[in-house]
C-alpha positions as CSV (number, residue, x, y, z in Angstrom):
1,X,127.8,106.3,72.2
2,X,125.7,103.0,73.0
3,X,125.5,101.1,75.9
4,X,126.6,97.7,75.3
5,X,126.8,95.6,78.9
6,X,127.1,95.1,83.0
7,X,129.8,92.8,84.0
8,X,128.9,90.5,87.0
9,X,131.6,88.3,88.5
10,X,130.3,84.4,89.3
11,X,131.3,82.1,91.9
12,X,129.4,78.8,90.7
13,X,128.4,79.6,86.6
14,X,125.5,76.5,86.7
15,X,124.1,78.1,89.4
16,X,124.2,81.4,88.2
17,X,122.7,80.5,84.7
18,X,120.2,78.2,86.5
19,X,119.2,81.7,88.5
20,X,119.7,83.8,85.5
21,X,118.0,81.7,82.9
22,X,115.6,79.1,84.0
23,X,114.6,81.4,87.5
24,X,114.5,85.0,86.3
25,X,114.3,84.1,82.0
26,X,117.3,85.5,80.5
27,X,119.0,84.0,77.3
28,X,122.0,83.1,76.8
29,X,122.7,84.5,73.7
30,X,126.7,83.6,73.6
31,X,129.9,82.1,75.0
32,X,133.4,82.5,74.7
33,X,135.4,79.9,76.5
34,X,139.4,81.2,76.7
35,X,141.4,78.2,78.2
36,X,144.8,80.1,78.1
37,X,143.0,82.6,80.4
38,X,141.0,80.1,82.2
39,X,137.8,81.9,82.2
40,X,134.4,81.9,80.6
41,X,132.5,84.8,79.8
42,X,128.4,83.9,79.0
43,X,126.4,87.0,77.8
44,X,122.3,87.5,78.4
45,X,120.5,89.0,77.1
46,X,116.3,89.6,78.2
47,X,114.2,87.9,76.2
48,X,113.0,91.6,74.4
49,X,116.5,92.4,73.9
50,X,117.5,89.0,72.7
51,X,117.2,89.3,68.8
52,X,118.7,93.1,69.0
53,X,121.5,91.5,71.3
54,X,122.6,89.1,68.6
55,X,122.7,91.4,66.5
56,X,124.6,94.7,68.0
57,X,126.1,92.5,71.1
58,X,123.8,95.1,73.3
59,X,122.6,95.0,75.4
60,X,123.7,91.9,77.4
61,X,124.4,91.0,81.0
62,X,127.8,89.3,81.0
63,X,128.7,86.7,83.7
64,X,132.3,86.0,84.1
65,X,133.4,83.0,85.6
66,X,137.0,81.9,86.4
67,X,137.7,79.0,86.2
68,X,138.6,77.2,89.5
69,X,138.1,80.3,92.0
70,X,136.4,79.6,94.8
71,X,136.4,83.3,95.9
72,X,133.4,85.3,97.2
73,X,133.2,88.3,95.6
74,X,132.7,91.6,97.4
75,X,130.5,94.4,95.8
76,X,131.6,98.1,97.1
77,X,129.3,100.7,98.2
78,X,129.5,102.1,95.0
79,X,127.5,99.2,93.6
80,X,124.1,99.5,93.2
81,X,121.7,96.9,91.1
82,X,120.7,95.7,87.7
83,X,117.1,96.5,87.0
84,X,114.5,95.1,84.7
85,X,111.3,96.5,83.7
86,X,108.6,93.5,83.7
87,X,105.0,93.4,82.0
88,X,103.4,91.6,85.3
89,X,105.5,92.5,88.7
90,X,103.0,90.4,90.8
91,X,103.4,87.4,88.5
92,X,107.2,87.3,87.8
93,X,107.3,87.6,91.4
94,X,105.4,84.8,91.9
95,X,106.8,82.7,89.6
96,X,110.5,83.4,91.2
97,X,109.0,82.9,94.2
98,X,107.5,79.4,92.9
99,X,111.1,78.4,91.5
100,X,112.5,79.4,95.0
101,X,114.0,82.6,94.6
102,X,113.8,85.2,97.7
103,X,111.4,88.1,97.1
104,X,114.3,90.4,99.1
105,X,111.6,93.5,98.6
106,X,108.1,92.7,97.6
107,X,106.1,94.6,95.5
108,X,103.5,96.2,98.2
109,X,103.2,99.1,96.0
110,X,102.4,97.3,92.6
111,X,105.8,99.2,91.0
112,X,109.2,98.2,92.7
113,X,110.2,94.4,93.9
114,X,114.3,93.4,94.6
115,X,115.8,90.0,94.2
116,X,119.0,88.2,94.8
117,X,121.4,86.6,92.5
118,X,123.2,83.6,94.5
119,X,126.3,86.0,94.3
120,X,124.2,88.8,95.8
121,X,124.0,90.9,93.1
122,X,120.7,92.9,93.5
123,X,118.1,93.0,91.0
124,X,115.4,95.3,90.7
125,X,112.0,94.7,89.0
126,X,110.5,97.7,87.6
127,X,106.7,97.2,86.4
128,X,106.5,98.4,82.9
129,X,104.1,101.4,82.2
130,X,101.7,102.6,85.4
131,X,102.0,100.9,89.2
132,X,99.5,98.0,89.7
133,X,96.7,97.9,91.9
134,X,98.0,97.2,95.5
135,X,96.8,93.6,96.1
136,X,97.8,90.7,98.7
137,X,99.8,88.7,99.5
138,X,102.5,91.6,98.5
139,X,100.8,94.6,99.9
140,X,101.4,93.1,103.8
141,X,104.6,91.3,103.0
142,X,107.8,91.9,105.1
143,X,111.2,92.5,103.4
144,X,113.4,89.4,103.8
145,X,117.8,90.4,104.0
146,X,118.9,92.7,102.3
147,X,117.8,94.0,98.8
């Protein structure tokens, strides 16, 4: 058995790539179009994972978009988050921050941070290897929503 992907449902697929790829630097590493099913399905893959994901299709974050639905989707309580380990939490939080995504839970203990995607799909950040020193402005901030 292998793990191969997460499925994520997506209101508005420029906006979820723009989050996904240019915000938090996934790659897209295919697309299937199916117009008789009138849906798109757009794999990512983290840029680590990206050559392996090409290879073996795993593992890869797939958005699903279909087409013309303007529905919000809901997540159950069952749903938790995607998570991503990350070689500098304080400056891939930053950067997101720069590029105006929400810091829902900073990363006051140099470890953990959550973000949003814009169909509220949580996303944790996980620093690789041993915590980082505490250090401000993320030791002192506030949570902001939900996370």
């Amino acid at each position: 058995m292998r793990y191969v992907h997460t499925m994520v449902r997506v209101k508005d697929l420029d906006a979820s790539l723009d989050f996904y790829c240019t915000k938090f630097g996934l790659e897209e590493i295919r697309r299937v179009d199916r117009p008789e099913g009138k849906f798109t399905l757009v794999f990512l893959a983290a840029p680590q994972d990206a050559e392996s994901a090409k290879e073996t299709r795993a593992p890869e974050l797939e958005l699903t978009y279909n087409w013309g639905s303007e529905e919000d989707y809901q997540t159950g309580r069952s749903w938790g988050h995607l998570a991503y380990k990350v070689d500098d939490i304080y400056a891939v939080c930053q950067d997101l921050m720069d590029k105006g995504v929400t810091i829902n839970r900073p990363p006051r203990d140099g470890w953990m941070a959550f973000i949003k995607s814009p169909d509220d799909v949580s996303i944790e950040l996980i620093q690789e290897g041993e915590p980082l020193p505490k250090q401000e402005p993320w030791a002192s901030m506030k949570n902001t929503g939900s996370w």
